[in-house]
N, CA, C and O atoms as a DFTB+ gen file, in Angstrom:
288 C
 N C O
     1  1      24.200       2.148       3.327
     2  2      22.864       2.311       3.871
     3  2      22.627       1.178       4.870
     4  3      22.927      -0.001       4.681
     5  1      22.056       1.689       5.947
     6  2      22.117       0.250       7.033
     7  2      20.407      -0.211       6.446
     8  3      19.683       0.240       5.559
     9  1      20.236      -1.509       7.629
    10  2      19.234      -1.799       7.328
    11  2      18.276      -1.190       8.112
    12  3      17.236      -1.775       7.808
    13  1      18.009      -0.318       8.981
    14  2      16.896       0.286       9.183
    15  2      16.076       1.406       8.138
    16  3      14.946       1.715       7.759
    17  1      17.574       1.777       7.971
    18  2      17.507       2.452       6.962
    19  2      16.098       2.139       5.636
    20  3      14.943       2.523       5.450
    21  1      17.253       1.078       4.868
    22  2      16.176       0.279       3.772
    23  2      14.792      -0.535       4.336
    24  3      14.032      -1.080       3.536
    25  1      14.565      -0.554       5.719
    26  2      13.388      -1.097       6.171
    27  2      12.469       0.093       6.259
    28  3      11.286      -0.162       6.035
    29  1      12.741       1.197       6.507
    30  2      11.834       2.685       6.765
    31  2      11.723       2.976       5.531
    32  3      10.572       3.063       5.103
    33  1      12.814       3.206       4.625
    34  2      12.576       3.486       3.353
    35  2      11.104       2.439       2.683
    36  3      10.164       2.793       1.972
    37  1      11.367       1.374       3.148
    38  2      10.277       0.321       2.132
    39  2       8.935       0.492       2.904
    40  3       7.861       0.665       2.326
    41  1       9.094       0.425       4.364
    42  2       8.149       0.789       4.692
    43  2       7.145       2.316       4.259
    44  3       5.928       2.344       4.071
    45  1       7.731       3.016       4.219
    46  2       7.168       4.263       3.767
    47  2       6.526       4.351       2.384
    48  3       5.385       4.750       2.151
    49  1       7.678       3.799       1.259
    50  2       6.911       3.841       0.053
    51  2       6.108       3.001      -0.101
    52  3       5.231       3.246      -0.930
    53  1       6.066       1.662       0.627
    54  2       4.865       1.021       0.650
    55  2       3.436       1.447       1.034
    56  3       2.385       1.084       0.505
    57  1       3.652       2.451       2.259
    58  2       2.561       2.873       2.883
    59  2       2.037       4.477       2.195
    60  3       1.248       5.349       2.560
    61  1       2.830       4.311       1.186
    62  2       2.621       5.704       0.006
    63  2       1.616       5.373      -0.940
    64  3       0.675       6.027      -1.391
    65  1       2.097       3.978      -1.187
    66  2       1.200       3.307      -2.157
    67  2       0.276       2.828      -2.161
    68  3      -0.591       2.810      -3.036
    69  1       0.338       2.005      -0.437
    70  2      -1.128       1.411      -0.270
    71  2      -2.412       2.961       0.174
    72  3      -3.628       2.963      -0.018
    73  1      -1.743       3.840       0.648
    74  2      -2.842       4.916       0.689
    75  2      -3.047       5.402      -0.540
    76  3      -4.197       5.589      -0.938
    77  1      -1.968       5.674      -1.307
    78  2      -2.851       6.653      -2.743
    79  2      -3.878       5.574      -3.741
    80  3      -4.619       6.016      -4.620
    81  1      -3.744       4.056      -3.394
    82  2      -4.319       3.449      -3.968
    83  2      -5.838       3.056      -3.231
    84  3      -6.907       2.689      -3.719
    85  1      -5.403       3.310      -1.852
    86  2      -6.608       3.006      -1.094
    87  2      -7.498       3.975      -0.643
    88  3      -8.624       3.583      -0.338
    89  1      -7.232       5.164      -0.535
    90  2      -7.790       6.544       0.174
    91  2      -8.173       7.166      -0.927
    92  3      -9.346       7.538      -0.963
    93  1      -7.291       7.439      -2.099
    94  2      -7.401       8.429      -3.159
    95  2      -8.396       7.489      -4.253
    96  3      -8.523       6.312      -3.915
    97  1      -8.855       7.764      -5.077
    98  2      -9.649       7.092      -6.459
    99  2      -8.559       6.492      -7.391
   100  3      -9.016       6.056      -8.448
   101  1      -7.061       6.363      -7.206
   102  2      -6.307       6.462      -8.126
   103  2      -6.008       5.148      -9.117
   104  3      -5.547       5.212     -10.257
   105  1      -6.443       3.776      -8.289
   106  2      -6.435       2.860      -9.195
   107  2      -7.494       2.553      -9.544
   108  3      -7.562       1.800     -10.516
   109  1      -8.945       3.091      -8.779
   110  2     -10.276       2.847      -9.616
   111  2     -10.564       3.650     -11.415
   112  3     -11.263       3.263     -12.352
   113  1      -9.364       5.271     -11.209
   114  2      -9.407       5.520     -12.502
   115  2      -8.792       4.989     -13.346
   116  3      -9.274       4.885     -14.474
   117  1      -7.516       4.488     -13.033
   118  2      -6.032       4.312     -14.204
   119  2      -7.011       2.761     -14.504
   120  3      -7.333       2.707     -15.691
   121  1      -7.526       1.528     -13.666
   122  2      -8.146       0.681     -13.982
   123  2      -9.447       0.997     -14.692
   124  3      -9.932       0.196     -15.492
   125  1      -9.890       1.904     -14.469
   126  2     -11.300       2.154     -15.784
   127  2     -10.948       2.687     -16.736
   128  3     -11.621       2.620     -17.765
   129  1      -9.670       3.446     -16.666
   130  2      -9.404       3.642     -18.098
   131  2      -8.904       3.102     -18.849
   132  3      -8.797       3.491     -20.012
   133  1      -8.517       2.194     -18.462
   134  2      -8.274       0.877     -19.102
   135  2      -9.081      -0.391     -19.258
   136  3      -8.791      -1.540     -19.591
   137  1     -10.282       0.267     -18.875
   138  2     -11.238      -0.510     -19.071
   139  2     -11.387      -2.119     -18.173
   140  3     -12.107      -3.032     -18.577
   141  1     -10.640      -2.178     -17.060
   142  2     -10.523      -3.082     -16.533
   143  2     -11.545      -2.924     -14.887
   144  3     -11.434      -3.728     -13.962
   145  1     -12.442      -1.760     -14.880
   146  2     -13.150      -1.697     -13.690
   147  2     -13.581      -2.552     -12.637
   148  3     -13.491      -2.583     -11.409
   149  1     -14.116      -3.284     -13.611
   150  2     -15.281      -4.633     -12.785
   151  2     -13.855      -5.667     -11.986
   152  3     -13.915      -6.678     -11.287
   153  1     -12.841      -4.978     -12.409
   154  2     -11.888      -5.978     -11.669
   155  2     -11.617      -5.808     -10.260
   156  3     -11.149      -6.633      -9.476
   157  1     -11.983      -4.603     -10.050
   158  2     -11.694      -4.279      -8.733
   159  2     -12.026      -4.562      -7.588
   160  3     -11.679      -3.809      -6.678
   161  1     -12.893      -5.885      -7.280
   162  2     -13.833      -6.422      -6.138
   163  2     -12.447      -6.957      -5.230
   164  3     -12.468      -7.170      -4.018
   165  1     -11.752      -7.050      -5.752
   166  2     -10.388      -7.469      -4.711
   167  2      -9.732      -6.714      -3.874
   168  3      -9.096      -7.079      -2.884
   169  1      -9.945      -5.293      -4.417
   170  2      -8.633      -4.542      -4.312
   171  2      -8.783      -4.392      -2.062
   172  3      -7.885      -4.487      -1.226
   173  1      -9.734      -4.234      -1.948
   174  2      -9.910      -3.848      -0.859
   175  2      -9.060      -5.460       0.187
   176  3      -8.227      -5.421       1.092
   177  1      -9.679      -6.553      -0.405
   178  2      -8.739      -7.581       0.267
   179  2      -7.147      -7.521       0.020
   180  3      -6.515      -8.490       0.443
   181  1      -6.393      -6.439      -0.652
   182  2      -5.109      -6.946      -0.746
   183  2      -4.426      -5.488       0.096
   184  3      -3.484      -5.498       0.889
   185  1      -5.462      -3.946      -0.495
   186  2      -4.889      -3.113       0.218
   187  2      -4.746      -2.368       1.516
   188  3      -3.890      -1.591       1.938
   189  1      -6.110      -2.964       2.124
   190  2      -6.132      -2.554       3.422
   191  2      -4.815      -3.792       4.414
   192  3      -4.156      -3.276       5.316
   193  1      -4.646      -5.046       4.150
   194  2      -3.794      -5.854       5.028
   195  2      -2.256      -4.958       4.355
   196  3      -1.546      -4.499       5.250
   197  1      -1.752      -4.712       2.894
   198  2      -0.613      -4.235       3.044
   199  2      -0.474      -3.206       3.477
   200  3       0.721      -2.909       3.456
   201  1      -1.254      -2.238       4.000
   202  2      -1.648      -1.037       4.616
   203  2      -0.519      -1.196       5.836
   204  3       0.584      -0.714       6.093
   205  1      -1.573      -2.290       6.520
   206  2      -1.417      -3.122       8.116
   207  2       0.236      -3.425       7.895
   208  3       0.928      -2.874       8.752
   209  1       0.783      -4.004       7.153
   210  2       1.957      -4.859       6.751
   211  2       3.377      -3.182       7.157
   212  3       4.092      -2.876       8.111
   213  1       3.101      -2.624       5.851
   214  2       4.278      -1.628       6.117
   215  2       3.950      -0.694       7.078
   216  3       4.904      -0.256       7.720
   217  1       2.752      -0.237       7.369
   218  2       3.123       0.094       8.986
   219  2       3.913      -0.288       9.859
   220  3       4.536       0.485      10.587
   221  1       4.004      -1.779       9.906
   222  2       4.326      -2.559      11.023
   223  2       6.187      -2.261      10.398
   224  3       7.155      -1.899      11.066
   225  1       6.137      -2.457       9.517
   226  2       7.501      -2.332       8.636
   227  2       8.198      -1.198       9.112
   228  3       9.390      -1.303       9.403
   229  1       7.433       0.157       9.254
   230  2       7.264       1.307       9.981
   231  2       8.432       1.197      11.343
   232  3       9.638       1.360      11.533
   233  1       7.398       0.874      11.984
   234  2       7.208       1.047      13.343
   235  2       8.545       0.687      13.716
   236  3       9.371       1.417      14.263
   237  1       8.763      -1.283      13.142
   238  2      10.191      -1.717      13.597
   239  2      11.217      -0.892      13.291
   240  3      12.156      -0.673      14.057
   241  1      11.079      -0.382      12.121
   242  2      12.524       0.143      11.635
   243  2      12.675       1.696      12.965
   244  3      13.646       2.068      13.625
   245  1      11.741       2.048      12.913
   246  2      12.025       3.413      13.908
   247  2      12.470       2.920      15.506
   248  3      13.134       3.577      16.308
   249  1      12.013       1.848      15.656
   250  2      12.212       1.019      17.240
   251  2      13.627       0.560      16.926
   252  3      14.307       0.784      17.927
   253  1      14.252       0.093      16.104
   254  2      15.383      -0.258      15.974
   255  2      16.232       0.690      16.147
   256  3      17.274       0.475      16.766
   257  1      15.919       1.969      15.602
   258  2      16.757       3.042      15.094
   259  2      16.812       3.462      16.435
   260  3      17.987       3.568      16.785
   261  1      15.996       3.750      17.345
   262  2      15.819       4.376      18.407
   263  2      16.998       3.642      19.537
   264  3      17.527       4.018      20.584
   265  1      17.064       2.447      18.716
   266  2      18.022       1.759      20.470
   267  2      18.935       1.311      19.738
   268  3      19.491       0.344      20.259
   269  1      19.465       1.686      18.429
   270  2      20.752       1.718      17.678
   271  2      21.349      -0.159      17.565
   272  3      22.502      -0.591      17.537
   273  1      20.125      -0.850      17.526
   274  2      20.738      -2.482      17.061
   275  2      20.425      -2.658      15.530
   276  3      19.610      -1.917      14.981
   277  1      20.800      -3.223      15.146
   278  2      20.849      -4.089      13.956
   279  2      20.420      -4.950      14.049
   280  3      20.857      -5.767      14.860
   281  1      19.023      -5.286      13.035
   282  2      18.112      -6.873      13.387
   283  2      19.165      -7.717      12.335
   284  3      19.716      -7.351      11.297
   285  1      19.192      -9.044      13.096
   286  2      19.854     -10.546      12.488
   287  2      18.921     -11.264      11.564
   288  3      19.255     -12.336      11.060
């Protein structure tokens, strides 16, 4: 597996995760049902920047792929 490869790959499931956690209700439920609700005043500071993060993770790996180098 090259490394654009494993950079698109991470990028993607990252950006799988930060949306179903950020768009969908999905950690406001699994966290209230666990009774941990009131914890959630953070979530918005950690998931909207990793949002930003594997995008960018994104982007390089497809720019790489496109002009066939290998980052050092």
């Amino acid at each position: 597996m090259s490394t654009q490869e494993s950079m698109l790959k991470t990028g993607i499931i990252g950006e799988a995760i930060a949306i179903i956690c950020c768009i969908t209700p999905a950690l406001v439920v699994l966290m209230g049902a666990a009774g941990l609700g009131a914890r959630l005043g953070w979530a918005d500071y950690i998931h909207l920047p990793l949002l930003g993060i594997c995008l960018v993770i994104i982007v390089i790996a497809v720019m790489l792929n496109r002009r066939g180098e290998q980052p050092e």
